[in-house]
C-alpha positions in Angstrom: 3.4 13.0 -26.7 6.9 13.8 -24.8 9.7 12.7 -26.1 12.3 10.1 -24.8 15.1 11.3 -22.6 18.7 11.4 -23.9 20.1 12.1 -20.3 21.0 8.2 -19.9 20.2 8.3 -16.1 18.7 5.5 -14.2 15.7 5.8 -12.7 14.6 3.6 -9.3 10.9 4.1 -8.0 10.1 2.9 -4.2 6.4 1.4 -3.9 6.0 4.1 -1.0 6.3 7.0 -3.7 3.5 5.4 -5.4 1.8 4.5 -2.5 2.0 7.9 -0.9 0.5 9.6 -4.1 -2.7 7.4 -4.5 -3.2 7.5 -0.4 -2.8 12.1 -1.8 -5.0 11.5 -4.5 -7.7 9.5 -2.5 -8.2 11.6 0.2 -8.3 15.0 -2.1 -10.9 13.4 -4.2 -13.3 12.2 -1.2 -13.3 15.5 0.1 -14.2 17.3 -3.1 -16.7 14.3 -4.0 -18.2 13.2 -0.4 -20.5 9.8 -0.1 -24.2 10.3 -1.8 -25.8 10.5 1.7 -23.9 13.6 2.8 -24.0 15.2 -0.8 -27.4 15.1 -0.7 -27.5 16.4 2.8 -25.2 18.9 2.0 -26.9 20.2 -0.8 -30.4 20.6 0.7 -28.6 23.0 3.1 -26.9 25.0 -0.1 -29.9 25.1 -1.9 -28.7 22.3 -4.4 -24.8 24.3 -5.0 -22.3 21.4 -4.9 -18.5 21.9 -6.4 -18.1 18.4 -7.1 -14.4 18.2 -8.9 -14.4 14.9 -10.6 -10.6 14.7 -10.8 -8.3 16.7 -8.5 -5.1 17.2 -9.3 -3.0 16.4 -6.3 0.8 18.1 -5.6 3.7 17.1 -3.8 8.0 16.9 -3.7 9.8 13.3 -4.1 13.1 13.2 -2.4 15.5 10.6 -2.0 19.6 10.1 -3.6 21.5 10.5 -6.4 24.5 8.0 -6.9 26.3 8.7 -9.9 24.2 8.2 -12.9 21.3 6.2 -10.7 18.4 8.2 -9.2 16.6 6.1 -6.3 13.3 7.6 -5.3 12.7 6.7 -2.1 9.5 8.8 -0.4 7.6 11.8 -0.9 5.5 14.7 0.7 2.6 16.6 0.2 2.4 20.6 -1.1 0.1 23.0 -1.2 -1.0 24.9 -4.1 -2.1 27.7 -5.2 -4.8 27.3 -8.5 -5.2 31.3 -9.0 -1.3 31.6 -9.3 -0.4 28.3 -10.5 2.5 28.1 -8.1 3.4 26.3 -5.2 3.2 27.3 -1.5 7.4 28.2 -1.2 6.9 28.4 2.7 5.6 25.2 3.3 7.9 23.5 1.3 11.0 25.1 2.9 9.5 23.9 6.8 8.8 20.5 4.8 11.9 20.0 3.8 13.6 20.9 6.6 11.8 18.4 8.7 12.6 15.7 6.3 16.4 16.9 6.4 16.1 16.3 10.4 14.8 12.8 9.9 16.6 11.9 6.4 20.1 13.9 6.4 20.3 12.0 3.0 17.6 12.6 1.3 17.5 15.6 -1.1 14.3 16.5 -3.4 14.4 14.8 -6.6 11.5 17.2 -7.6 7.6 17.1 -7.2 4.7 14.6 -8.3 1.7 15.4 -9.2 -1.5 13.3 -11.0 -3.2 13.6 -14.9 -3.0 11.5 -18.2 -0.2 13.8 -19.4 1.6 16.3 -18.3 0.3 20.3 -19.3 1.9 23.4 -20.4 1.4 24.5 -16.4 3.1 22.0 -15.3 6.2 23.7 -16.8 5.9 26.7 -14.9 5.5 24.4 -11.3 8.9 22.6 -12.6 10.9 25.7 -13.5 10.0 27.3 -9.8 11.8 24.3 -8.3 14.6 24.7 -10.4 16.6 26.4 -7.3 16.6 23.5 -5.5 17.7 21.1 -8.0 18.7 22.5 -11.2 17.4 19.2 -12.6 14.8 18.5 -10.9 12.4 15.0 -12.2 8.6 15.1 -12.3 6.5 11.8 -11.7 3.2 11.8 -12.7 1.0 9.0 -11.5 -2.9 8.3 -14.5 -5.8 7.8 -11.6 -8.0 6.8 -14.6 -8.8 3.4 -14.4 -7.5 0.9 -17.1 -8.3 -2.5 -17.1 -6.4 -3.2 -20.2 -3.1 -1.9 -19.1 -0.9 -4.0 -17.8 2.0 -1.7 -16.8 2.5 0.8 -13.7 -0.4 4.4 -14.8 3.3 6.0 -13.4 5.7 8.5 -16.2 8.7 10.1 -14.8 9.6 12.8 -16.6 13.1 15.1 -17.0 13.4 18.6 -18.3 15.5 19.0 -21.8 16.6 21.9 -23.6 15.6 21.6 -27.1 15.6 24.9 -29.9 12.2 24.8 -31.6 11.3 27.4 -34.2 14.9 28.6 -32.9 14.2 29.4 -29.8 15.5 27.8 -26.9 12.5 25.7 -24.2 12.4 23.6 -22.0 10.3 20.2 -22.3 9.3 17.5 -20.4 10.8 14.1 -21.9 9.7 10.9 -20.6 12.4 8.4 -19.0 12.7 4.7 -18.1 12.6 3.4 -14.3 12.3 0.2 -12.6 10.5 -0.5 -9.1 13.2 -0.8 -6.3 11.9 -2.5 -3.0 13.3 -3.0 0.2 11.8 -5.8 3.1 10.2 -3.5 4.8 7.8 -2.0 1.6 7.2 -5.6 0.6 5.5 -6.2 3.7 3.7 -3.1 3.6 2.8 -3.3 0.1 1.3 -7.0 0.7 -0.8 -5.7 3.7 -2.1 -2.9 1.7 -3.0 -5.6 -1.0 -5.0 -7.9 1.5 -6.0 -5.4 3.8 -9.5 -5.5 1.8 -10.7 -8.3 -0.8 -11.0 -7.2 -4.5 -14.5 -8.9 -4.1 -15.8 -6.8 -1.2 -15.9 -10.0 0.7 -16.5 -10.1 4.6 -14.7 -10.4 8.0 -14.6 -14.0 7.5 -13.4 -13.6 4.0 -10.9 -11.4 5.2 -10.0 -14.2 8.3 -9.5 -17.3 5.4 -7.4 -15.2 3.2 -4.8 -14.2 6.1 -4.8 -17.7 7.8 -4.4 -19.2 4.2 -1.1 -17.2 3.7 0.1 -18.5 7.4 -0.5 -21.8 6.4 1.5 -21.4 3.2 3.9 -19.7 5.0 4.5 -22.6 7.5 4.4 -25.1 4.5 7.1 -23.6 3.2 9.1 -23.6 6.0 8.5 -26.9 6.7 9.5 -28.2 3.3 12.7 -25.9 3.4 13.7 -27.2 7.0 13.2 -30.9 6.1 15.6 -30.1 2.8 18.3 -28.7 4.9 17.7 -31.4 7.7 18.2 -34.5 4.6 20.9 -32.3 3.6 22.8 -32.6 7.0 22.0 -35.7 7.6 23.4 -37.0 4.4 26.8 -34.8 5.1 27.0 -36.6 8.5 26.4 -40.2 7.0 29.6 -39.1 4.2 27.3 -39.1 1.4 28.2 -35.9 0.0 31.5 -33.8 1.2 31.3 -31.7 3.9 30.8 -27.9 3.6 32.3 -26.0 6.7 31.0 -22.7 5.2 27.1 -24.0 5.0 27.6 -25.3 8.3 29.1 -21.9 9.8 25.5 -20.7 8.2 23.1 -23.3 9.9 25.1 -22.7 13.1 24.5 -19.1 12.6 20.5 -19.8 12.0 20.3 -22.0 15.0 21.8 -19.7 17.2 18.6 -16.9 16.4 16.5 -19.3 17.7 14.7 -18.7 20.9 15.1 -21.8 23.6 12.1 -23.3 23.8 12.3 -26.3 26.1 11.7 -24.3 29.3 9.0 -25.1 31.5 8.0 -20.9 31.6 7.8 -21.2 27.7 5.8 -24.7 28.1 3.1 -23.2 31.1 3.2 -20.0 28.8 2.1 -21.6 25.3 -0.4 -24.0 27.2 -2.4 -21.0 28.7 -1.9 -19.0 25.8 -3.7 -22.2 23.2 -6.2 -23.2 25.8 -7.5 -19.2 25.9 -7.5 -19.4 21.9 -9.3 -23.0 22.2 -12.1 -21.4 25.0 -12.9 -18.3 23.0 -13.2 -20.5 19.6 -15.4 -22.7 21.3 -17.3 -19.6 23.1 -17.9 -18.1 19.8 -19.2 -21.3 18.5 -22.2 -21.8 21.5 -22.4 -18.1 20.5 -23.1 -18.7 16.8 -25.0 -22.1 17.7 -27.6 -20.2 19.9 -28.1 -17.1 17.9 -29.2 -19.8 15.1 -31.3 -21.6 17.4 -33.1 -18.5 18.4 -33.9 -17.4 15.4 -35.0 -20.6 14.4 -37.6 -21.0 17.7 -38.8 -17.7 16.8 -39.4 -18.2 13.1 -41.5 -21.6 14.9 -43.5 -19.8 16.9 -44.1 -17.2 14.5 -45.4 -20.0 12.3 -46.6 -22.1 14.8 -48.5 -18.6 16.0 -50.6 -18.2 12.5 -52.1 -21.8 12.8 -53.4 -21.5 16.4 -55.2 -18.3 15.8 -56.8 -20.3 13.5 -57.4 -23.7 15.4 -57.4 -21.7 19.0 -54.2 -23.8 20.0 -51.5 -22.0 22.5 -48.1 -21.0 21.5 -45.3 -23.4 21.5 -42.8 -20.9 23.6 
């Protein structure tokens, strides 16, 4: 096992990084390990010769700042890599980073990522090799194994040390501390991501209760939160409590974002937009109403079918 790092840096981790690495991981393992329907076509056509890689290892740079002592992680990007030399492809990553300069002038590579339960003696010579870029550079290493009984993040970021063994000097990898740093935007994303799809493998309708659930606590809790700010104001304006010029600035500031609503456009334009949502609800109800009925006449006559063969009686429909 590595040891712990001495460096005393501080270590933030975006969601995307993470993110970003399993979407890498993912997509490297369904092409090596396609769906049982096309494996067995394909292997009828290669005379049964399938390389089937049960878990790819997946390479990539993570770039982001350095402040001071504190090392914020903010995104990453995907390498290619060469298994007969064990090095990465220089070329790409130079046009790669270059591209992310143009969009992130900020952003500097941190170092590289790649995925395993621990980090190996190779990995040493992938971290050295980047070593130009940033003479410390930090390696994360995200566990795809599945463990139901671990509760933190399958995600070790590791530094490079110096230590003398057997005196002579080597590097090692030594594991560090981080925390999960989030901005608005990646908690909405990482929220969709974790209702895009039930854990159940529920349906569309599933999916439909689930999303108009959260709305409706959503609104609740806006509701709730404006009627505590309205008691609050109106108990400021009756001289209950002593007034607060500075929360008032700040409700005058929130009204102010609000759109006005009490046109007549806004009113003809809500109308048509609720009675189209009313008509196709109610379209997709006769919908669902008559699909049931007709399969409901047909199971009748299908029964109804079997007795008059034997009694010589017609069909109801």
């Amino acid at each position: 096992m590595a040891p712990s790092s001495s460096s005393g840096l501080t270590f933030k981790l975006h969601p995307l990084v993470i993110v970003n690495i399993s979407d890498h991981y993912t997509r490297v393992k369904t092409q090596f390990n396609p769906p049982p329907s096309l494996c067995a076509t394909e292997n009828a056509s290669n005379n049964g010769e399938a390389m089937l890689q049960p878990n790819p290892r997946v390479y990539g740079c993570v770039i982001g700042v350095q402040r001071g002592r504190t090392v914020e992680i903010f995104n990453s990007f995907e390498l290619l890599f060469d298994p007969s030399t064990d090095t990465l492809d220089r070329s790409f990553l130079e046009k790669k980073q270059e591209l992310y300069k143009k969009v992130f002038p900020d952003f500097y590579v941190l170092g590289w990522y790649s995925t395993g339960s621990d980090a190996e003696e190779s990995d040493m010579l992938i971290h050295k090799a980047l070593m130009d870029i940033n003479e410390s550079p930090v390696y994360v290493l995200l566990n795809p194994a599945i463990n139901h009984a671990q509760k933190d993040l399958p995600v070790t970021i590791y530094e490079s040390e110096l230590h003398v063994i057997d005196g002579i000097p080597q590097l090692i990898f030594a594991h560090t501390s981080y925390t999960i740093e989030t901005v608005e935007a990646e908690r909405i994303s990482v929220d969709h991501v974790a209702h895009l799809k039930p854990s159940d493998g529920g349906s569309a309708a599933t999916q439909l209760a689930a999303h108009l659930t959260g709305i409706h606590s959503a609104i609740k809790m806006l509701n709730s939160r404006i009627r505590v700010l309205h008691q609050y104001l109106a108990a400021m304006d009756k001289g209950d409590i002593p007034c607060d010029n500075s929360l008032l600035r700040q409700v005058s500031s929130l009204l102010r974002r609000l759109p006005a609503m009490e046109s007549e456009r806004f009113q003809d334009n809500f109308l048509m937009e609720y009675n189209d949502k009313l008509l196709v609800t109610y379209l997709a109800m006769i919908t669902n109403c008559t699909s049931t009925m007709n399969e409901m006449v047909d199971k009748f006559n299908t029964a109804y079918d079997r007795n008059s063969r034997r009694g010589g009686r017609t069909a109801f429909m």
